[in-house]
Every structure is written in C-alpha cells, then in structure tokens.
N, C-alpha and C positions, 0 to 999 in steps of 0.2 A: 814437682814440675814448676818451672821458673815462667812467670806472666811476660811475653815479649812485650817489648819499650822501644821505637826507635831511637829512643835515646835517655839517657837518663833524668829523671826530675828531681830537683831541689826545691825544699818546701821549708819555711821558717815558721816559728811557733811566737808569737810577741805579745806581750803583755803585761802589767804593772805586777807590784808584788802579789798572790795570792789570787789571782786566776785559779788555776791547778793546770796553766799549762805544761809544766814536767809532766802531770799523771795524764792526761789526754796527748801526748806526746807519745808514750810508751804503749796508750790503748792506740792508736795511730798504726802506730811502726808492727802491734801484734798482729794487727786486723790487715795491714796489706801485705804480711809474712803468709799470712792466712789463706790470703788470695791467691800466694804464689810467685810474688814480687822480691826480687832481690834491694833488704833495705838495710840504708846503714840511720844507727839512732846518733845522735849525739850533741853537744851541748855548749854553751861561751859564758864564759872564759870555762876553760880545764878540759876541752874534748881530744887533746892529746896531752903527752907526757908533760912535756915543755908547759902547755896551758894550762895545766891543771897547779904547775909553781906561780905563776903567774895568778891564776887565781887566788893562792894560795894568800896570796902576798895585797891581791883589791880587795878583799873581801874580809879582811882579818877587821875584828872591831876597832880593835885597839892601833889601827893605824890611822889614828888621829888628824894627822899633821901632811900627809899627802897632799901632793896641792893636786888642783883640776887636770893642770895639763900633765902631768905625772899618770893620773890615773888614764886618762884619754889614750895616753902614748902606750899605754899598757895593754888597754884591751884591744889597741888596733894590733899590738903585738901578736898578740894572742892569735885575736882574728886572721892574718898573712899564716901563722902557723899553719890554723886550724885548715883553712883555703886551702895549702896549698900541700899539709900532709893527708888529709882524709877528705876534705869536701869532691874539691875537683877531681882526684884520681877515680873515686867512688860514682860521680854524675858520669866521666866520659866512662867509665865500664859499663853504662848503660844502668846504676844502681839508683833506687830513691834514695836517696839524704836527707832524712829530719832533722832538721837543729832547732833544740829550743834556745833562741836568740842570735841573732845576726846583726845587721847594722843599723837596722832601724832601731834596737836598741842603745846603740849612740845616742841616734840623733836626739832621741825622747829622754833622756837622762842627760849625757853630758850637753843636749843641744836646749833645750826646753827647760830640764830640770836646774844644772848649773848657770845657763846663763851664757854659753860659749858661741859665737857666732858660728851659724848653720854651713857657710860657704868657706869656713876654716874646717871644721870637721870633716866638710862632702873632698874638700883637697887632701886634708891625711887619708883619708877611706879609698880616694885614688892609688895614693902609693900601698897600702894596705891589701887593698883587693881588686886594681886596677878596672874599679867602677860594678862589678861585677854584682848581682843582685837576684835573692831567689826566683827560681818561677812562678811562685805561689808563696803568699806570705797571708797566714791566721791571725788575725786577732781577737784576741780575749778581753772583753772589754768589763769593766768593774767598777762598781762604786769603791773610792779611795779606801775610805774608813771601811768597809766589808774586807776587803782585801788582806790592810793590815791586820786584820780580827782574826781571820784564817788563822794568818801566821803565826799569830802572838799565838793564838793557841796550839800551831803544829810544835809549836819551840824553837821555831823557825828566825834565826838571827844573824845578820851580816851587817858589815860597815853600811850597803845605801839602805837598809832596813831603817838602820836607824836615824835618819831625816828626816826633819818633820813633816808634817802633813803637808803643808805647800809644796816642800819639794814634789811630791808623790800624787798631788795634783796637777802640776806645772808637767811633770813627765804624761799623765794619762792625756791629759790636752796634747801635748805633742804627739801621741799617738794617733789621734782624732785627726789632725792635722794631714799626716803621712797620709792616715785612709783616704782622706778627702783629695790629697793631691794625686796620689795612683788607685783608685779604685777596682783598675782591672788586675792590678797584682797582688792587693790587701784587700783579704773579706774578711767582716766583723761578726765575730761572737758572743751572744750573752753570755756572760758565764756566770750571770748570775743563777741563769738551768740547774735544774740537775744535772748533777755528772752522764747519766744515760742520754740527755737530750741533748748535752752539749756534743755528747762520743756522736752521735747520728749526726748533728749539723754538720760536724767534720767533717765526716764518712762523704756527706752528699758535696760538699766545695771540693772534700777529694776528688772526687768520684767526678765531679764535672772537669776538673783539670785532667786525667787520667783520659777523658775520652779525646784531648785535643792532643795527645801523645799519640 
C-alpha cells in the first residue's frame, strides 16, 4: 500500500566529506519504502546516464588541470540533467526524491571552498534549475579532520578529496552559512552520532516535514 502525498516531496542530503550521508541516505529512502511511500533514491553528479559521464570525468584524480569554471559548468550540467530527467518527473508523480547532493553543494565547494563569487553561481543555478530548491534540505555536520579520517580509511578517494584541509574547511563554513541564511529549509545534524541516533534524528525532521504534506 502506497502512503497518499498531496504532492510530491523533495529532500537533499548535504554535507562535507565523510558525514555518511550516502549510508543515512539509503537508511532514509528504506525506512519511508517501509512506510509505504512511493521513493525515488538518487545522487550528483552521476544520478543518470549522462551524469554519471560527467561524473566520471569531475571526479577522476588525475584531472589535475581542470580549471574552476570547467568544473562549475559541469556539475550545473549534471544537475539540469538530473532536474529535469528524474527529480522533477518523480516529485510531480507525487514521489519523495532523496538526493544526496543538490545545489547547496555548489555553493559550499565551488562558492566558499574555490573562492567563486556567490551571485555568479546563484545566476548559472538559474539557468541550470531555474531557481528551483529542495523542500527540505539535511545537514550533516562534521568536524573536517574526523570527516577526512572516515574516508581515508573507507578508501575513499576523488579529485575534491584530495584538497587540502582549508579547502574542506572553507566548504564546512559555507554550509554553516546556507543553515543560517534558510533555517526553515536546512536542519542540521550531528553526525558526529552514532549512525542509529543520526537514522532517528532524520526519521524525526522527516517525519515533521511529511506532516505539513
């Protein structure tokens, strides 16, 4: 039996490296399958065909030489894909859509981290996703250095992995930043929790969004 929605919600998953928002992502998407809710999981860059070359192609170590705006122009790419092949069709069928990562991961990377003025990115993300912005946005919040430890130790390695520490810094502060400007559409999570106590804090910011549906 499918949980009635008057309309679909979209929900984004954000957070520096080594959160474990992909695995509370996926406990997420189980737990309101669970309930009866029609949901679609999915991911930026690579949550469709196209995106997932595109990923292929930000993410590679060994591409050095990329410049900033290179990479920007790529994941907005990505992103108009992802929009406008799975997100949107998926929310107006009245589906949840979890994405771990949406635009607010610009802003905290390419905005905060590289150094790219804010009101040049918020202008591509217009043509990109014509302003468009989840209903509910999680944050997983982290000390830098714990974060990268995860990783280093899942095996876990991609091109923005490896930036130094300031950069990864300079990104977490810009997420800080986002909370503090929209608080009614970004709720913040320790994740320094255990993974059970992080899964319940979700469950409960879910579960309050779900009843204004």
């Amino acid at each position: 039996m499918t949980a009635n929605l008057k309309k679909g919600i979209f929900i984004s998953l954000e957070g520096i490296e080594g959160t474990g928002k992909t695995t509370q992502a996926k406990l997420l998407s189980e737990r309101l399958s669970k309930e009866g809710y029609d949901v679609v999981l999915t991911k930026e860059p690579g949550g469709t065909v196209i995106g997932s070359r595109i990923r292929e192609i930000l993410l590679q170590p060994d591409h050095t030489e990329m410049s900033y705006l290179a990479e920007l122009l790529l994941y907005n790419a990505d992103r108009a894909q992802h929009l406008n092949e799975k997100i949107l069709p998926a929310v107006n069928d009245g589906k949840i859509v979890i994405t771990d990562r949406f635009t607010d991961s610009t802003i905290a990377y390419q905005g905060y981290g590289r150094g790219i003025d804010i009101g040049f990115l918020k202008s591509i993300d217009i043509i990109a996703t014509g302003g468009i912005r989840p209903d509910l946005t999680i944050l997983f919040d982290l000390d830098v250095e714990t974060g990268l430890m995860r990783n280093k130790g899942a095996n876990k390695v991609d091109r923005l992995e490896l930036e130094d520490i300031e950069f990864h810094k300079k990104v977490r502060e810009g997420y800080l930043k986002i909370l503090e400007a929209e608080p009614e559409r970004v709720k913040i999570v320790d994740a320094s929790m255990q993974p059970e106590q992080i899964r319940e804090k979700v469950w409960e910011i879910v579960g309050w969004r779900l009843k204004m549906s």
